[in-house]
PyMOL commands that place a pseudoatom at each C-alpha (Angstrom):
pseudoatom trace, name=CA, resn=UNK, resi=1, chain=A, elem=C, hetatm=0, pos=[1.876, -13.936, -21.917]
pseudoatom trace, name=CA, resn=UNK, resi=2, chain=A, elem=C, hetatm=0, pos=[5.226, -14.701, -20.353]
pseudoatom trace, name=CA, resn=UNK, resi=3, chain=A, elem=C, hetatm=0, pos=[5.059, -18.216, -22.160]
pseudoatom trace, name=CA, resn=UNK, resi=4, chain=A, elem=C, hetatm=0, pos=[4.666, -16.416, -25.659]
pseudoatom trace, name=CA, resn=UNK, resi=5, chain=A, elem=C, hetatm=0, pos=[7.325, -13.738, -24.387]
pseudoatom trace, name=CA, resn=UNK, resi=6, chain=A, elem=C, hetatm=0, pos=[10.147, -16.558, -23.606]
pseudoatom trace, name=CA, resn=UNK, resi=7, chain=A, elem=C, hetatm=0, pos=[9.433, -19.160, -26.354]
pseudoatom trace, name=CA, resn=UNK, resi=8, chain=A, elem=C, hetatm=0, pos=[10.185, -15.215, -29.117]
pseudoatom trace, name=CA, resn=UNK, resi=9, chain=A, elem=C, hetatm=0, pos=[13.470, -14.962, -27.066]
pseudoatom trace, name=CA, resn=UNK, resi=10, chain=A, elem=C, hetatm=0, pos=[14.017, -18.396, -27.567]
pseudoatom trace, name=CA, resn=UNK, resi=11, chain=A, elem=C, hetatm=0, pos=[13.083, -19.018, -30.948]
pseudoatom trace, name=CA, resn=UNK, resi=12, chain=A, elem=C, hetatm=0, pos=[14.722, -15.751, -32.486]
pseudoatom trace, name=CA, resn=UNK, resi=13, chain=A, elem=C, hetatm=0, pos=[17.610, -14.558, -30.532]
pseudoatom trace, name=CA, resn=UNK, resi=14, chain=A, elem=C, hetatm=0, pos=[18.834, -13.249, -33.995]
pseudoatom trace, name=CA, resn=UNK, resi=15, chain=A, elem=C, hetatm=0, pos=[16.562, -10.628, -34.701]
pseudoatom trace, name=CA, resn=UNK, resi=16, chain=A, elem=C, hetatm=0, pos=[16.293, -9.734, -31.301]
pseudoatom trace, name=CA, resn=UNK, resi=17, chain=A, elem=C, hetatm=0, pos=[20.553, -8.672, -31.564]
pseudoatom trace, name=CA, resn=UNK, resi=18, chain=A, elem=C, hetatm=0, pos=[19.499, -7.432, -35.139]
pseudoatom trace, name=CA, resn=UNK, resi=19, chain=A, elem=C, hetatm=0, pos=[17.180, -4.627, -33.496]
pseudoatom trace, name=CA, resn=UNK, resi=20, chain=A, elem=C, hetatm=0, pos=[19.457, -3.534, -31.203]
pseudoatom trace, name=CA, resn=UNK, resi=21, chain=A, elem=C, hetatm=0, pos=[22.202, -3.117, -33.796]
pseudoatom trace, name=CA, resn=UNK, resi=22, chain=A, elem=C, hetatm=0, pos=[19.771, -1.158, -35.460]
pseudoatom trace, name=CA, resn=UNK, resi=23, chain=A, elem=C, hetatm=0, pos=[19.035, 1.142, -33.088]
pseudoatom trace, name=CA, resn=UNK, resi=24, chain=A, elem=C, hetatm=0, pos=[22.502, 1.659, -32.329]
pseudoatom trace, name=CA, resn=UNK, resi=25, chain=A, elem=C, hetatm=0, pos=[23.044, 2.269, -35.862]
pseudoatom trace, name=CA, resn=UNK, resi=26, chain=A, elem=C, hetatm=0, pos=[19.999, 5.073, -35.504]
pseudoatom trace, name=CA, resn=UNK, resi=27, chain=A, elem=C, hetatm=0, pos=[21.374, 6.419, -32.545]
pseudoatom trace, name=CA, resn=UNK, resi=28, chain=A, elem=C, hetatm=0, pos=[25.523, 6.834, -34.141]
pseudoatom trace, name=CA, resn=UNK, resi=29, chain=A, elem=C, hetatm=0, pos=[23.721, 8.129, -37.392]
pseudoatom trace, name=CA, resn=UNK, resi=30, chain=A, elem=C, hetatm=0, pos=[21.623, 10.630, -35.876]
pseudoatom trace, name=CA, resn=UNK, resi=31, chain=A, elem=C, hetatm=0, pos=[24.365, 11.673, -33.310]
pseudoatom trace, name=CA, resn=UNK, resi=32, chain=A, elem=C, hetatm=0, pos=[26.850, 12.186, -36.489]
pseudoatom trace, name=CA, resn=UNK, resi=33, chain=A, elem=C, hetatm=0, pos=[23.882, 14.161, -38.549]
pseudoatom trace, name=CA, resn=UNK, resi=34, chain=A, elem=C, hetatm=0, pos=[23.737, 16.696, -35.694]
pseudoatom trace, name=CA, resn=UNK, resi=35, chain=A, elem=C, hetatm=0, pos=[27.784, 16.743, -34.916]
pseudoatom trace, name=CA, resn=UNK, resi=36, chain=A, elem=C, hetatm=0, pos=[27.565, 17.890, -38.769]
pseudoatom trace, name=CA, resn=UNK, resi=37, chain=A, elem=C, hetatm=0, pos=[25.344, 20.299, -38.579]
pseudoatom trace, name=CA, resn=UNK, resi=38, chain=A, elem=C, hetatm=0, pos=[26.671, 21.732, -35.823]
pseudoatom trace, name=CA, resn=UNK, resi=39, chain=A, elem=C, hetatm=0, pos=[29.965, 21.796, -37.298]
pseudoatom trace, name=CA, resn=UNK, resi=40, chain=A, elem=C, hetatm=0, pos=[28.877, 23.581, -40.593]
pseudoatom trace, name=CA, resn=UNK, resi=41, chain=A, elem=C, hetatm=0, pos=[26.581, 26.072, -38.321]
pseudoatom trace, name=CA, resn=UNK, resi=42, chain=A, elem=C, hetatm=0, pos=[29.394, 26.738, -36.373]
pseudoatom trace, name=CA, resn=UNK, resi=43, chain=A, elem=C, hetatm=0, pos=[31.811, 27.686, -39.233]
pseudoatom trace, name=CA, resn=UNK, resi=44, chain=A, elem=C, hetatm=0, pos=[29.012, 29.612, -41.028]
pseudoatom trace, name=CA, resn=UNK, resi=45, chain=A, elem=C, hetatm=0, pos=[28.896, 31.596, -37.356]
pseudoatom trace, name=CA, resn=UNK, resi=46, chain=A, elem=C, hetatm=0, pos=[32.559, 32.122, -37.315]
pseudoatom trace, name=CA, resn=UNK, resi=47, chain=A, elem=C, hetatm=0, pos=[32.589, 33.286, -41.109]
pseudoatom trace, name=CA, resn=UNK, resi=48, chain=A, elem=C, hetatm=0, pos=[30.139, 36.119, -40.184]
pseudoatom trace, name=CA, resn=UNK, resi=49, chain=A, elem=C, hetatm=0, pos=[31.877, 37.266, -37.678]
pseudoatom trace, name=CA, resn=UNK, resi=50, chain=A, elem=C, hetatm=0, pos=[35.047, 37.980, -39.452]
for i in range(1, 50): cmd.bond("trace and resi %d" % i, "trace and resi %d" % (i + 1))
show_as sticks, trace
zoom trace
């Protein structure tokens, strides 16, 4: 198993900094999805209470 494991790493150290820009992408993109929504929730809050 460890064999297999190394010889991935090995062979495609590519994809391997692919996926994690990926999920960094995910992560910024869903962080930036909720900051909106927030934002917009937040003005629709003030703009009732005026």
């Amino acid at each position: 198993m460890d064999k297999t494991y190394k010889n991935i790493w090995l062979d495609a150290p590519d994809l391997h900094k692919w996926r994690t820009l990926e999920q960094t992408g995910l992560l910024i993109y869903f962080f930036l999805t909720f900051a909106l929504l927030y934002c917009i929730l937040y003005t629709v809050y003030i703009l009732l209470n005026y």
